[in-house]
C-alpha positions as YAML, in Angstrom:
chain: A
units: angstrom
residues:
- id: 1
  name: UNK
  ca: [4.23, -23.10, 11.00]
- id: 2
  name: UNK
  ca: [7.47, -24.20, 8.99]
- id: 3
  name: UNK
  ca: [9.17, -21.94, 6.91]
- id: 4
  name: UNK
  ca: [8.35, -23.28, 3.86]
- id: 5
  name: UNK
  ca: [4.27, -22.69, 4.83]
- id: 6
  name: UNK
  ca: [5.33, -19.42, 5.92]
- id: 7
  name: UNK
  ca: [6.85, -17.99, 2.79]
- id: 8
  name: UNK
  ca: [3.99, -19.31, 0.89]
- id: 9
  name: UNK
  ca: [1.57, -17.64, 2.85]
- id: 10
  name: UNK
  ca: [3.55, -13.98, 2.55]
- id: 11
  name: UNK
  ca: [3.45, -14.49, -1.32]
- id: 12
  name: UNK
  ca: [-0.06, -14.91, -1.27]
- id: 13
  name: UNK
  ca: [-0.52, -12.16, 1.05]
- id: 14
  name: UNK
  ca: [1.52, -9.71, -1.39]
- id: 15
  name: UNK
  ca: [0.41, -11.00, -4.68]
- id: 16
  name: UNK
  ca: [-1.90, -8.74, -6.48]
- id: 17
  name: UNK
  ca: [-5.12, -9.43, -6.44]
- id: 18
  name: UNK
  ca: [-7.02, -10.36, -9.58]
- id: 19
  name: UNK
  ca: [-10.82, -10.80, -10.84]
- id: 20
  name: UNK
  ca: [-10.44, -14.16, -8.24]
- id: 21
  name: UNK
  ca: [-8.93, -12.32, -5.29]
- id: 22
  name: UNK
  ca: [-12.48, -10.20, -4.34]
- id: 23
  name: UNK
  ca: [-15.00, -10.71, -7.39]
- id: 24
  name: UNK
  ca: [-17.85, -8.74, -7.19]
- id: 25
  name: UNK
  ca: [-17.88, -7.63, -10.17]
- id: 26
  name: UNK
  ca: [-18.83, -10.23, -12.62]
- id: 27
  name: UNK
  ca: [-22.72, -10.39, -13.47]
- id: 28
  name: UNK
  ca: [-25.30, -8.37, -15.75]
- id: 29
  name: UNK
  ca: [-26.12, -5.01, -15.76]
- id: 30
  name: UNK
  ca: [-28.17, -2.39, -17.30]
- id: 31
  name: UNK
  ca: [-28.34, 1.36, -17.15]
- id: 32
  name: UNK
  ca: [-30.80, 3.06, -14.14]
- id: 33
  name: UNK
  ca: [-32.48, 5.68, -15.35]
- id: 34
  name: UNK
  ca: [-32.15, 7.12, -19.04]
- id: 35
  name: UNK
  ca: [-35.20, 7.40, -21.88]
- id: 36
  name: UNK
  ca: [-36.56, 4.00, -22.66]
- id: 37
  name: UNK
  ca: [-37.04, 5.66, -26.54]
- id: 38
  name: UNK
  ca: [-33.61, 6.20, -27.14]
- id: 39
  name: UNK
  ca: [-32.06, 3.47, -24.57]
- id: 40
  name: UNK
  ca: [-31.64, 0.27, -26.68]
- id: 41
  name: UNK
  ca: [-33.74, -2.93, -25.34]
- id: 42
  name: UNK
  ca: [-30.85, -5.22, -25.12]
- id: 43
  name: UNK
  ca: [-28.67, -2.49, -23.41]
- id: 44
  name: UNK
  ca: [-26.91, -4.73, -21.10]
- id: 45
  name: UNK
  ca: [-23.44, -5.19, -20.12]
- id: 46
  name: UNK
  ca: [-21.69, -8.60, -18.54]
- id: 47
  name: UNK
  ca: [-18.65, -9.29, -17.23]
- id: 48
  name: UNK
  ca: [-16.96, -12.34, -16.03]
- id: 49
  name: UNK
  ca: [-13.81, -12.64, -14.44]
- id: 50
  name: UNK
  ca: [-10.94, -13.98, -17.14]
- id: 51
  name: UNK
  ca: [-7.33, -14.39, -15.65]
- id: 52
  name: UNK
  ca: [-6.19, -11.02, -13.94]
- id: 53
  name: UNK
  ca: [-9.01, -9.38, -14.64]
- id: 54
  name: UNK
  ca: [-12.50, -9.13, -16.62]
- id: 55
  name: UNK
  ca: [-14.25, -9.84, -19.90]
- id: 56
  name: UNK
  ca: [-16.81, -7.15, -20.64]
- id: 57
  name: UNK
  ca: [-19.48, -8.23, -23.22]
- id: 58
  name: UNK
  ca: [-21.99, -5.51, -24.46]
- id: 59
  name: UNK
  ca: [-23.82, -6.63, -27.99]
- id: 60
  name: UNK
  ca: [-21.28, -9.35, -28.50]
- id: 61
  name: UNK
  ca: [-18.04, -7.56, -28.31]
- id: 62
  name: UNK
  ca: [-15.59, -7.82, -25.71]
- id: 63
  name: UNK
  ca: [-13.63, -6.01, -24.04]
- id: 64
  name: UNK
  ca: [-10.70, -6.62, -21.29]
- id: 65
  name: UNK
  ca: [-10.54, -4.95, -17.91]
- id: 66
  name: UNK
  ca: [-8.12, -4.87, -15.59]
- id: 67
  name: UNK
  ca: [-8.49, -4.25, -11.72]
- id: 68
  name: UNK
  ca: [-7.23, -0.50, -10.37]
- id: 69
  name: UNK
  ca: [-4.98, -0.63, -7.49]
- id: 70
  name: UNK
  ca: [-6.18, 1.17, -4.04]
- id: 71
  name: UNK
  ca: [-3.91, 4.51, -4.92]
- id: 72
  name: UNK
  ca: [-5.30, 3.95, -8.55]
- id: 73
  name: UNK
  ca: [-8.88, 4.70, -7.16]
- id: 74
  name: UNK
  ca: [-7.63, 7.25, -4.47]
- id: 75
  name: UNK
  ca: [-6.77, 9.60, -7.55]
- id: 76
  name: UNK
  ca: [-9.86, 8.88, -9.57]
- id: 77
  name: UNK
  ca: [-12.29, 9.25, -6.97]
- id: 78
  name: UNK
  ca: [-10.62, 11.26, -3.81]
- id: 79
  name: UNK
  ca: [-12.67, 11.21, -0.27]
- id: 80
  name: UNK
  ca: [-14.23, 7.87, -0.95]
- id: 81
  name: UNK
  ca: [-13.14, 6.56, 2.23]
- id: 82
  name: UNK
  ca: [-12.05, 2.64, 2.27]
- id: 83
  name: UNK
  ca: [-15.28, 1.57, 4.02]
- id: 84
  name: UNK
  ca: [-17.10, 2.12, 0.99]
- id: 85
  name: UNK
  ca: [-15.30, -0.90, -0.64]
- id: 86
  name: UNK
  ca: [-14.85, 0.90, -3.86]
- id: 87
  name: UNK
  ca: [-13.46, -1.84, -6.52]
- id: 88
  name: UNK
  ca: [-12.67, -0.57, -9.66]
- id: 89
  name: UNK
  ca: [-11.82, -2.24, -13.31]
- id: 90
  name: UNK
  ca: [-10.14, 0.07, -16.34]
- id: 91
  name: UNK
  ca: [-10.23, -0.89, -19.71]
- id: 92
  name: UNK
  ca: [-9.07, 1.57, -22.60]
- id: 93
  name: UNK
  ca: [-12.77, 2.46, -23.33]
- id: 94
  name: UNK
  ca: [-14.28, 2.98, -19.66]
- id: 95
  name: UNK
  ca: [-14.16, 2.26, -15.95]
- id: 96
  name: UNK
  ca: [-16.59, -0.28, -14.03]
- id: 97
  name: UNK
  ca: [-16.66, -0.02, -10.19]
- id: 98
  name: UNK
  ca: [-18.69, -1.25, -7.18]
- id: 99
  name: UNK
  ca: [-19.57, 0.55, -4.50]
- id: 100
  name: UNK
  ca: [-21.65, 0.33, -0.87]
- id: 101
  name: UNK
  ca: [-24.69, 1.79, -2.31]
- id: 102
  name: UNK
  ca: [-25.26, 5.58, -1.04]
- id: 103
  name: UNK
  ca: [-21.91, 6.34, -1.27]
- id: 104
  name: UNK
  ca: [-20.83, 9.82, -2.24]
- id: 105
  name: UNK
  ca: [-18.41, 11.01, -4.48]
- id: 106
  name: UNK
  ca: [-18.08, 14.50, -3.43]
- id: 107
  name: UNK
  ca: [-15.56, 15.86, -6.37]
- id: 108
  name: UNK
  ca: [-18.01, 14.65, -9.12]
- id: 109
  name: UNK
  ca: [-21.47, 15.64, -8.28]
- id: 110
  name: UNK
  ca: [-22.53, 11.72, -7.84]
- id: 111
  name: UNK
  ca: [-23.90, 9.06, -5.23]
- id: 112
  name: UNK
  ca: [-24.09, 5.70, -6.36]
- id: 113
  name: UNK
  ca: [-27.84, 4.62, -5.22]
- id: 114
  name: UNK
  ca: [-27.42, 1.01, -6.50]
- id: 115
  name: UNK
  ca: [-23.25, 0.17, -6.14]
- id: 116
  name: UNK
  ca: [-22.92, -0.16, -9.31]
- id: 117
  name: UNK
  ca: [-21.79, 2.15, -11.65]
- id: 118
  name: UNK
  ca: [-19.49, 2.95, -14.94]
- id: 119
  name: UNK
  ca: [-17.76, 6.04, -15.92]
- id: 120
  name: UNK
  ca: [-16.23, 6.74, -19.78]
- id: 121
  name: UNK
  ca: [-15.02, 10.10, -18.32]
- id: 122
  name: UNK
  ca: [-15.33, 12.78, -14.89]
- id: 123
  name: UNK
  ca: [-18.47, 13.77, -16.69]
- id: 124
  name: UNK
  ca: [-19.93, 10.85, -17.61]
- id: 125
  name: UNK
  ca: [-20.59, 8.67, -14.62]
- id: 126
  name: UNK
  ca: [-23.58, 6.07, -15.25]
- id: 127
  name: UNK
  ca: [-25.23, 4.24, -12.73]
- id: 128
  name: UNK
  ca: [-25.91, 0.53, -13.31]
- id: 129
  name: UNK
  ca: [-28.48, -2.20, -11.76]
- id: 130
  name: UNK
  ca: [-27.05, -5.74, -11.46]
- id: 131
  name: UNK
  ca: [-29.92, -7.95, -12.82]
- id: 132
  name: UNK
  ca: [-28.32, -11.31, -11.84]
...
């Protein structure tokens, strides 16, 4: 390996990742659960990966999320251990995350049946169903 291959590779190594780098978030959703009266019909939320990060669509508007470093999630969601793949995008309105389904988050009262899910705060953690 030359040095010039080698220098390369340790830049891509340490670059942060983006939306590209380990995309599983990027398809439709729509909420589990919740009262079919009150739940709008068209209640669904995509997102695509766009640069760094993600484009979240929901009724036409967008919104821009950005990925959450590993010590990022650590403090958000403590004793989700790394196995669990947790990958988490912020935007100023909410969080969307993936999961290994059945994983627990002991600190807020919640296991993620699906791996999907979206939070707006520590109490209001909704779980999603890709439909894609």
């Amino acid at each position: 390996m030359t040095r010039w291959t080698m220098a390369v590779a340790m830049v891509l190594a340490l670059a942060p990742g983006g939306a590209g780098a380990a995309d599983g978030l990027s398809g439709t959703y729509r909420p589990v659960g919740g009262d079919p009266r009150t739940m709008p019909a068209d209640a669904q939320l995509t997102l695509r990966a766009e640069g760094r990060g993600w484009l979240a669509m929901f009724r036409g508007e967008g919104l821009a999320l950005l990925p959450l470093s590993g010590l990022e999630q650590a403090g958000l969601f403590p004793g989700v251990p790394p196995e669990a793949g947790l990958q988490c995008a912020s935007s100023r309105a909410f969080l969307m995350c993936r999961v290994a389904p059945g994983t627990e988050f002991p600190d807020k009262g919640f296991t993620s049946t699906t791996g999907y899910f979206t939070a707006f705060s520590d109490t209001q953690i909704h779980e999603l169903q890709r439909i894609d």
